[in-house]
C-alpha positions as CSV (number, residue, x, y, z in Angstrom):
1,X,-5.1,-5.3,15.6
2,X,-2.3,-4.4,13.5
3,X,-2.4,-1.7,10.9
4,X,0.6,-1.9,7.6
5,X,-0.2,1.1,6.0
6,X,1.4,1.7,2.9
7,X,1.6,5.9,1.8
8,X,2.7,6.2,-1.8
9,X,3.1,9.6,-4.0
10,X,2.9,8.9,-7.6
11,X,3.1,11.0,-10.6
12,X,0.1,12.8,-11.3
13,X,-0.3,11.5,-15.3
14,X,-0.3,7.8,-13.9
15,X,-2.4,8.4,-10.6
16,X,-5.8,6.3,-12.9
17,X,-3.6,3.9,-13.8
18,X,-1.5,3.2,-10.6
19,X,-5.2,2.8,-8.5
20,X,-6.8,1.0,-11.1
21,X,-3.8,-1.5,-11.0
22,X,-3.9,-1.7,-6.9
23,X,-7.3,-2.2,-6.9
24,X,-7.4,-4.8,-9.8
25,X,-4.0,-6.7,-9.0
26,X,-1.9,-5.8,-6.2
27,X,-4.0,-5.3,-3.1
28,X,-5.9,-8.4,-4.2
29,X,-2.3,-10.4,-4.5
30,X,-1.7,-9.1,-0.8
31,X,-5.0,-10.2,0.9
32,X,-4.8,-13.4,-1.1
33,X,-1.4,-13.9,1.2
34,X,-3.9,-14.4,4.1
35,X,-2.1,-12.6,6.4
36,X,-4.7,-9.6,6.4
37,X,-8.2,-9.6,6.9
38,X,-8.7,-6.5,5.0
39,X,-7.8,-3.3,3.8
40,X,-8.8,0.5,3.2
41,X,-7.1,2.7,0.6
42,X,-8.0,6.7,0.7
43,X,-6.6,9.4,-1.1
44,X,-4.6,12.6,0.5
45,X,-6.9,15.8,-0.3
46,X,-5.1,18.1,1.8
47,X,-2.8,19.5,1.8
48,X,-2.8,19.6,-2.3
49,X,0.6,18.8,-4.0
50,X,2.1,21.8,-6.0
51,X,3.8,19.6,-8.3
52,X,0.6,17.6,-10.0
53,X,1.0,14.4,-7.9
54,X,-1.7,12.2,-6.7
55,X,-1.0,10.4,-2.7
56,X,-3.0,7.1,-1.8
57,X,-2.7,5.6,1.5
58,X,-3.5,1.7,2.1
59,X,-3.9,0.4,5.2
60,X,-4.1,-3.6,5.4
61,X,-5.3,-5.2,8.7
62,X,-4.2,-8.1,10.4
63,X,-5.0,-9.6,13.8
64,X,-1.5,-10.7,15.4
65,X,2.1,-9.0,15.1
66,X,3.1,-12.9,13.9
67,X,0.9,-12.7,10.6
68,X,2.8,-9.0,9.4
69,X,5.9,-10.7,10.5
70,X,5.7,-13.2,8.5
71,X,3.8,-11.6,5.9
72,X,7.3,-9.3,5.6
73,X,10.0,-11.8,5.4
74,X,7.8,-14.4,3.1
75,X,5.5,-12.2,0.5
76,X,6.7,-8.8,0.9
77,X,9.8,-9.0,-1.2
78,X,8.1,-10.0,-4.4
79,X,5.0,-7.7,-4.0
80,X,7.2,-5.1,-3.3
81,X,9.4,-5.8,-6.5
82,X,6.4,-5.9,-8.7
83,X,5.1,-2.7,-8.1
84,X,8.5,-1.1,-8.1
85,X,8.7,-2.8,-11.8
86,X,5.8,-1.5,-12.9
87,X,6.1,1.9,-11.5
88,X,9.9,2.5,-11.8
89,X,11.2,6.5,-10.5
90,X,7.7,7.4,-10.7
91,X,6.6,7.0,-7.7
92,X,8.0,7.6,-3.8
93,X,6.1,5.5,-1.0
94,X,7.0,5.0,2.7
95,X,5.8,2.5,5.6
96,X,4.3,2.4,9.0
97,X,2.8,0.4,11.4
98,X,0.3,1.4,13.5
99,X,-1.6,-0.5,16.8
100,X,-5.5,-0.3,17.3
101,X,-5.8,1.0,20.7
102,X,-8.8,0.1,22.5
């Protein structure tokens, strides 16, 4: 299994609104891709940022390296640009990729 997980900081006075809108729009636009089979999303708790912001991770599951390919070079883009619409210089994320080792 394949593991995309997505870390993003985001300013602490839009943290409710920024997981409200993941939950209610953007991770549901990304499974409805059909390249994953599911997802988790946790918040960092330590250690505590000084500066007031919030971190969330997501992690979206799929079976085979092929589906996040193509998941990457045919949905990505626009997700991707939504968010960053949205949530313009107030948030920082970053991306890695992860193997289930069994």
């Amino acid at each position: 299994m394949v593991i995309y997980s997505v870390t993003v900081q985001v300013e602490g006075s839009i943290a409710e609104d920024w997981l409200q809108w993941m939950r209610a729009y953007h991770i549901p636009d990304v499974l409805a891709t059909g390249y994953f089979t599911g997802h988790r999303i946790q918040r960092l708790v330590h250690p505590e940022t000084e500066d007031g912001h919030a971190t969330f991770n997501i992690q979206y599951l799929c079976r085979h390296w092929d589906d996040y390919n193509n998941y990457q070079r045919l949905e990505a883009p626009r997700l991707q640009a939504e968010h960053t619409e949205r949530y313009r210089d107030r948030f920082v994320a970053f991306r890695t990729l992860l193997e289930e080792v069994e």
